[in-house]
C-alpha positions, -999 to 999 in steps of 0.1 A, spaced: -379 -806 -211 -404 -795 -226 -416 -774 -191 -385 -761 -191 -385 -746 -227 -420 -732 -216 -403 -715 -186 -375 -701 -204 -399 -685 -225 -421 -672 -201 -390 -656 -181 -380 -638 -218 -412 -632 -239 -418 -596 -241 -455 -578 -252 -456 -552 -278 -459 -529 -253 -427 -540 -239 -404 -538 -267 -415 -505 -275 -400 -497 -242 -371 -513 -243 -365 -496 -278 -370 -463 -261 -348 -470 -237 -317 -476 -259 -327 -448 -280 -320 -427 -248 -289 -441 -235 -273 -437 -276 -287 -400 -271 -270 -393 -243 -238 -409 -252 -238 -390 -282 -245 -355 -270 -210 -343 -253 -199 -353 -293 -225 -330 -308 -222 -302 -278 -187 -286 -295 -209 -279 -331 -235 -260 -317 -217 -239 -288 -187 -228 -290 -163 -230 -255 -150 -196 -240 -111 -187 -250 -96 -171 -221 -64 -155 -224 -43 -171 -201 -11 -159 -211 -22 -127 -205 -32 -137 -171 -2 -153 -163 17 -117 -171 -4 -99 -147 3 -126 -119 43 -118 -124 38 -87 -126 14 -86 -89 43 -113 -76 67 -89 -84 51 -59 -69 48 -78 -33 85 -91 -33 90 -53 -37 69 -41 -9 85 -68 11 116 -59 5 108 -25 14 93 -31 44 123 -58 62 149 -21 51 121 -3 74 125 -30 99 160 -34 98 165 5 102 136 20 116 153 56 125 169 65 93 165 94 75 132 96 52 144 131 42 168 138 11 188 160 27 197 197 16 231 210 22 235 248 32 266 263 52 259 258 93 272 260 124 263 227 142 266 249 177 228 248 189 215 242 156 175 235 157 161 197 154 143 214 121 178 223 104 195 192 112 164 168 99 173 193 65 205 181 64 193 143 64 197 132 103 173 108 114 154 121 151 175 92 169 206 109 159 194 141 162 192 129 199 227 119 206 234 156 197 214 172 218 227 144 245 260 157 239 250 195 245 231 188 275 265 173 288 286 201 280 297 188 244 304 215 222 319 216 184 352 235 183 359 226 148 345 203 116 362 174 134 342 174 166 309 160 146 327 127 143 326 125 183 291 121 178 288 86 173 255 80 153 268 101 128 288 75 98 320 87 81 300 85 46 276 113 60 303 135 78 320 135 45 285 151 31 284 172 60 319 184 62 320 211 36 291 229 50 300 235 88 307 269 98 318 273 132 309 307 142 317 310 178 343 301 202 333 314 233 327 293 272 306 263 278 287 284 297 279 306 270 271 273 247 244 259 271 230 299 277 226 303 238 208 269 235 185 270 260 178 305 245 172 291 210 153 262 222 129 286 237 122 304 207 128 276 180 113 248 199 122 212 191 107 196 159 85 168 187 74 202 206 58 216 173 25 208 165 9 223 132 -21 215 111 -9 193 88 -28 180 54 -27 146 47 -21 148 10 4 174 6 30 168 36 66 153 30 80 132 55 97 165 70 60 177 78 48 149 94 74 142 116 66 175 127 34 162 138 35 153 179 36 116 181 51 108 143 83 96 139 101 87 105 88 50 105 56 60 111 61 85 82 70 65 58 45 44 64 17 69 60 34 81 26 36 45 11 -2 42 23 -8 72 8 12 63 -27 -6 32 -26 -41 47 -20 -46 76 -41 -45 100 -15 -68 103 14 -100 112 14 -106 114 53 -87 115 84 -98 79 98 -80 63 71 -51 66 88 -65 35 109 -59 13 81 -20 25 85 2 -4 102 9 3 136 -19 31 141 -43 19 161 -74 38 178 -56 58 202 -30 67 180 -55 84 159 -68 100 185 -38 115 192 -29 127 160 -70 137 142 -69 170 158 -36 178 144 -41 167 105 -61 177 75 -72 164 44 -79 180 13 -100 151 -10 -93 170 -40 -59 159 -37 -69 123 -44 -55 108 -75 -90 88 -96 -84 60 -117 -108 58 -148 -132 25 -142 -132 22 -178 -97 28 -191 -74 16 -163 -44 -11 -171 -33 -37 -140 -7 -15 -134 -23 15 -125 -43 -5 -99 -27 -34 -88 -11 -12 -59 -44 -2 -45 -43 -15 -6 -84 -20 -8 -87 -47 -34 -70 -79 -39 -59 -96 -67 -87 -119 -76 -110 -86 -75 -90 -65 -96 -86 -91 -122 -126 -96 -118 -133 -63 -128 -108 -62 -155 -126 -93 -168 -158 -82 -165 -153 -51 -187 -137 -68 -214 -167 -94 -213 -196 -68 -207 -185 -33 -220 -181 1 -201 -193 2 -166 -223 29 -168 -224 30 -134 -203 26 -103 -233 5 -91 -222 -17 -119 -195 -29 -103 -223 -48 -78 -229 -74 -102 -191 -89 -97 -201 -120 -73 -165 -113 -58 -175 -77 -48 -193 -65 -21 -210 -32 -10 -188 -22 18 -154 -27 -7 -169 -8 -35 -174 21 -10 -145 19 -1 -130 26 -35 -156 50 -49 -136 79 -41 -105 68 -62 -127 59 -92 -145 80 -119 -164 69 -154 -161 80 -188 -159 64 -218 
């Protein structure tokens, strides 16, 4: 027994030395337990503004169902008529591709008509548009008031005077002027060899979106034009950069961004958070210090921006 008792305490004695250690020790593990207790006195934790936040998400959710929306109508109906029309009296005999786009008919229909010259078809009175087919009861009833028939003479004569008229008023896909970028309504760009209405209303809601162009080869980032459709059309456009809508760096709401087609979300809301957290950007090199930017996207949007207090 009495071995024993000597083991025991062998085993469990502790120096001087020791117990100092083992006090240490403890002390530690009661410091540590105790610090996430004391961390709330001394620092205070970051308020974010998540309401806030969850506005600007509605309002970005909201945007996209729109552009989505937008786009399946584009789908659905690719030919119609980007144009508001403009009424003015006419005689539908031979009248140019240019005066019927005016009077809001899409290039498909536009077609059909001149389908139904080529053939011999000529209009004798208002009633004869409905024989083209393309052409709905809701728009002959727009159209109705303005015809003019002018001329009553042979077939012969018909296809004489349009060939004549096509030779000096060319079709609208024939004609091929300088067109700038900034400026042009869908009329104009159609009028550009190769551009139909879905591809202009494409490059307009690009172009809404954007700011404006600043150069030509931003028409690549267009849907549907790829290389060699821009190098079909760079010799017939221009751009004038000082048509480009700017946004202030400094000033700018979500609103007046969250359109833009070069930055996402996440990076817009970066930079709004930023500012409020760091002040006015001196700098559009400033905007390098937002881990979620990089140097190629804030090149890409140094055109559109500008800096003042």
């Amino acid at each position: 027994m009495h071995r024993f008792k000597n083991m025991l305490i062998s085993y469990f004695s502790f120096s001087k030395k020791e117990l100092n250690g083992i006090l240490l020790l403890f002390m530690l593990i009661g410091l540590v337990l105790i610090v996430p207790y004391l961390y709330p006195l001394f620092f205070k934790a970051d308020i974010y503004d998540f309401e806030s936040f969850r506005i600007e998400a509605e309002r970005f959710r909201a945007s996209a169902a729109d552009r989505k929306t937008e786009q399946k109508k584009t789908r659905r109906d690719p030919e119609r008529s980007l144009v508001k029309p403009v009424y003015f009296e006419f005689d539908p005999n031979g009248l140019s591709d240019k005066h019927w786009l005016q009077l809001g008919l899409s290039i498909k229909q536009i077609g059909v008509i001149r389908n139904y010259e080529l053939k011999g078809g000529r209009f004798f009175n208002k009633e004869d548009l409905k024989k083209i087919y393309s052409i709905s009861s809701n728009q002959y009833k727009m159209l109705e008031p303005f015809v003019r028939i002018k001329s009553t003479g042979s077939i012969k004569d018909l296809k004489n005077y349009t060939r004549n008229k096509q030779s000096t008023d060319s079709p609208l896909r024939t004609i091929s002027p300088i067109v700038e970028l900034n400026s042009a309504d869908s009329l104009e760009l159609e009028s550009i060899r190769g551009i139909g209405p879905a591809f202009a209303s494409r490059i307009i809601r690009f172009r809404n979106r954007l700011g404006g162009f600043y150069r030509k080869e931003q028409l690549l980032d267009v849907y549907g034009i790829d290389s060699v459709k821009y190098n079909q059309l760079k010799d017939l456009i221009q751009v004038n950069a000082g048509l480009v809508n700017k946004i202030n760096l400094n000033t700018f709401t979500f609103d007046e961004i969250r359109r833009h087609p070069y930055l996402t979300y996440k990076q817009m809301n970066a930079i709004i958070q930023y500012r409020s957290q760091h002040g006015s950007f001196k700098s559009i090199d400033d905007l390098m210090k937002i881990a979620i930017l990089n140097e190629e996207i804030i090149r890409k949007i140094e055109p559109y921006i500008v800096l003042s207090p």
